[in-house]
N, C-alpha and C positions, 0 to 999 in steps of 0.2 A: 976064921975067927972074926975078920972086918965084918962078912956077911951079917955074923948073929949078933955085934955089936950095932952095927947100924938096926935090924929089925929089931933090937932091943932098945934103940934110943925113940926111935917109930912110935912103937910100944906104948910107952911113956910118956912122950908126947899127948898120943891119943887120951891116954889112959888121965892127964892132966888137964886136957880141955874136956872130959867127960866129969871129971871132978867139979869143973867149976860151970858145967850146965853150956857150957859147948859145944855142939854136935858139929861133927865133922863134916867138912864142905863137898859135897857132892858135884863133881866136876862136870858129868854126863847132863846129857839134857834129853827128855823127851817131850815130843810134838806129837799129837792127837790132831788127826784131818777126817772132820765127819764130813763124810762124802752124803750129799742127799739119793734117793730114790730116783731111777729113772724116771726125765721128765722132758718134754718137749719131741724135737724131731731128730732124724741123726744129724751128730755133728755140732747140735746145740744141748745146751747144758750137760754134758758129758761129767759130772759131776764125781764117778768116779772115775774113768780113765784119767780126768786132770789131775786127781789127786795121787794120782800114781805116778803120774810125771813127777811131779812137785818131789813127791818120797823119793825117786827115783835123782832128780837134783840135789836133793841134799846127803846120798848115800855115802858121799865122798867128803862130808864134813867130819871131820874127827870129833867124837863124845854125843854126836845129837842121832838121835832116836828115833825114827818115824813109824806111828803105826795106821793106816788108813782102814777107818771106820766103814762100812759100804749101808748103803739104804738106809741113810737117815741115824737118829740116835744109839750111840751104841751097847748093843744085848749086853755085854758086862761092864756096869758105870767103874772099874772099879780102875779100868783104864784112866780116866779121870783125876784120879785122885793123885796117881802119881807122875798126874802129865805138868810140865811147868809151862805148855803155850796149847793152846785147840786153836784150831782152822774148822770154821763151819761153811762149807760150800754145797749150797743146797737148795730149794725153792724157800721163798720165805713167804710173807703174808700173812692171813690167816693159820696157815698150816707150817709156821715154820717153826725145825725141830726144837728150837729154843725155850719156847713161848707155852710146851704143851704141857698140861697137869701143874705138877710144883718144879718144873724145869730153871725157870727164873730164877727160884732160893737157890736151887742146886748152883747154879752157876753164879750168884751172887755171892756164895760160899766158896767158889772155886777164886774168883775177883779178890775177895777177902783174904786168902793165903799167898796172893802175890802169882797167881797164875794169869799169862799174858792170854789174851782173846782176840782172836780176827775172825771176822767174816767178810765174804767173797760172793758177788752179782746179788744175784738175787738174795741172798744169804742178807740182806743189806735191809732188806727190806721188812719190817713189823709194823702191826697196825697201831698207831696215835694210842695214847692212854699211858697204861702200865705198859706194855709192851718198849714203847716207845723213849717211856723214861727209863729204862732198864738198857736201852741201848746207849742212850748219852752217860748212863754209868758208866756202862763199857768201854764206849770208842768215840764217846763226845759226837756221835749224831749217825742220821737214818735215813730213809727213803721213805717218806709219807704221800699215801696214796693219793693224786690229786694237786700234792706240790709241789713233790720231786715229778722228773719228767725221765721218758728212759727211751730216747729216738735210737736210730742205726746210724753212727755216723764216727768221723773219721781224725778224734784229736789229734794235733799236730803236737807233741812234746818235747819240748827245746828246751828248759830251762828248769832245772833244781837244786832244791834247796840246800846246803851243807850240812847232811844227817847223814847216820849211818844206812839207811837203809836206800839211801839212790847212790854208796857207792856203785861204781864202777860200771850206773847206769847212764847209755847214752843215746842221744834225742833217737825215739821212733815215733809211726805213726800205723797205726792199724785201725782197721775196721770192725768193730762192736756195737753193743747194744752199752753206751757208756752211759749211765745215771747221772745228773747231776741236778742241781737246788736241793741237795740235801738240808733237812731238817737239825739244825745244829745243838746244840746246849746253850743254855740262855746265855751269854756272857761269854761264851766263846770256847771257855774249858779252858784244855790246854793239847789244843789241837793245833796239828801242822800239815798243810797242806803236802801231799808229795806230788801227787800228778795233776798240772793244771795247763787246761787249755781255755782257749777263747771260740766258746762256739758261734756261726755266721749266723745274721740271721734267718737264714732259709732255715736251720737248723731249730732255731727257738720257732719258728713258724709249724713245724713239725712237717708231715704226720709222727707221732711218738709211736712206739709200738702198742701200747693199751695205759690206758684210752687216745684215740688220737690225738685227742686237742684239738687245734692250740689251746695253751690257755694265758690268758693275759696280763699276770704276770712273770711269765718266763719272757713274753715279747718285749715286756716294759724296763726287760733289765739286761739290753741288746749292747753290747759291747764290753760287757762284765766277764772276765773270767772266773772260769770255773772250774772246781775240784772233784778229781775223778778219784782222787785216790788220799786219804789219809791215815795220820798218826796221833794216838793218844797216850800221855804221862797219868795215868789217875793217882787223884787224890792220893789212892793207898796203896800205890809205889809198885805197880802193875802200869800193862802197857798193853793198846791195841792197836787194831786198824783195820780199815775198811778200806775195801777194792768194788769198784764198780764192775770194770771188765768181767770176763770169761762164760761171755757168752754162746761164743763162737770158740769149738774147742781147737781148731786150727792155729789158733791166737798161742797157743803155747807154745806153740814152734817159734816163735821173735825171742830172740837171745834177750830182749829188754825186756819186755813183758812178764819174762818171765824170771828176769833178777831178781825183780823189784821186786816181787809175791815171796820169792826165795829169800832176800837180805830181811821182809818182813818176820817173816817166821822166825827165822834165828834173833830179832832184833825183839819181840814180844816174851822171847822165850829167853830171854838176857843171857844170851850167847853172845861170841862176838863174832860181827861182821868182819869178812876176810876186806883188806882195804880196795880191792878190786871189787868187790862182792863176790854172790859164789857163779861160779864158774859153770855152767852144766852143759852137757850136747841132751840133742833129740834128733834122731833118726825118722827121716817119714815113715819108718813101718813103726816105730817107736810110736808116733803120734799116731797112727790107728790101731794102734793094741788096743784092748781091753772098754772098747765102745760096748753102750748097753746094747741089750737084742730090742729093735726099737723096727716098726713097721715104716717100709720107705713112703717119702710122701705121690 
């Protein structure tokens, strides 16, 4: 009798906030990670084995969802619609999956409904114009061809900032293909640095990976830290963030490395971060699962 007295007061409940145009809070969360199309050599942009890591991180969070998208945009948008965070890890550019046909509204419209947005390396990256503004919509700035700079080199990460998403992140340093003089939003937005180092100047001297460089001024602003990794609040109460890293899919194996991309996802998808952050293992046969079929160099 308790049993059908409580499902009856439940009931009623629901039945009272559907009366007065309150929809019932949906506790569960799903995360959409479009994985881009093999690209590069093995071992570099692993685009989707990373993103299987990633899902494979979060399997153990209680209510979140992961579905990984493989080769670029995914064949049924309709995954989309009910995702409340996307991860787009994938070549950008010219060709990035964002950017193609009417992609832009689509995902303007996803922004619009309070759906959190990250993008990840190269993912980072769209060409100046519309493109470009569309990205400081999203995650308050980009990587523009010619003024962002993208060397092989080795930030040392000691110090962050009190957000949720560098819980229970602590200082490392790995080797990547790290972006940084990102192209920001005029005014600054309302971005917050998460991963920042001080590159040498042998490093602003280059070679960069394409184009080499140097170019002068990344040398003219030689003692300046810089942001490998941020967080954005937009306007319309949505949140992103952009990661330079994951270039080198080895990189996933760093217990930090790969918090931070982990405490992001849950923190865009307004889930809560565990106060440790989340926790995950990776096994080295873990980290060579699921490599594209890619010809050795």
């Amino acid at each position: 009798m308790k049993r059908l007295t409580s499902f009856r007061s439940l009931w009623l409940c629901l039945a009272a906030g559907l009366a007065m145009g309150v929809s019932p809070v949906r506790a569960d969360k799903s995360i959409v990670l479009i994985a881009g199309k093999p690209s590069h050599g093995p071992g570099d942009h692993e685009f989707r084995a990373g993103s299987l890591l990633l899902e494979k991180g979060l399997a153990n969070v209680p209510g979140i969802h992961v579905l990984v998208c493989s080769n670029g945009w995914p064949a049924d948008e309709g995954v989309l619609q009910t995702a409340d965070a996307v991860l787009i890890y994938a070549d950008g550019g010219a060709g990035h999956p964002a950017i193609q046909g009417d992609r832009m509204r689509r995902i303007d419209a996803l922004a619009a409904r309070g759906v959190g947005l990250g993008f990840a390396h190269y993912g980072v990256e769209v060409p100046k114009g519309d493109p470009g503004a569309a990205m400081h919509r999203w995650i308050g700035g980009y990587y523009e061809h010619q003024f962002s700079v993208n060397p092989m080199w080795d930030p040392d990460f000691q110090e962050f900032p009190d957000h949720p998403v560098c819980r229970g992140v602590k200082p490392f340093k790995v080797r990547d293909e790290w972006y940084f003089n990102m192209r920001w939003v005029p005014g600054g937005g309302n971005v917050t640095p998460i991963l920042v180092a001080k590159p040498s100047d042998d490093v602003r001297r280059g070679p960069y990976v394409y184009p080499q460089g140097p170019y002068k001024h990344i040398i003219a602003a030689a003692g300046r830290p810089e942001t490998m990794m941020w967080v954005c609040q937009r306007p319309d109460g949505g949140r992103g963030f952009g990661f330079t890293g994951g270039h080198r899919h080895v990189n996933w194996g760093d217990p930090n490395f790969r918090k931070v991309v982990l405490n992001a996802l849950l923190w865009i998808a307004k889930a809560e971060v565990p106060a440790g952050g989340v926790d995950s293992e990776v096994s080295p046969a873990e980290l060579s699962a699921n490599l594209d079929p890619k010809p050795k160099r």
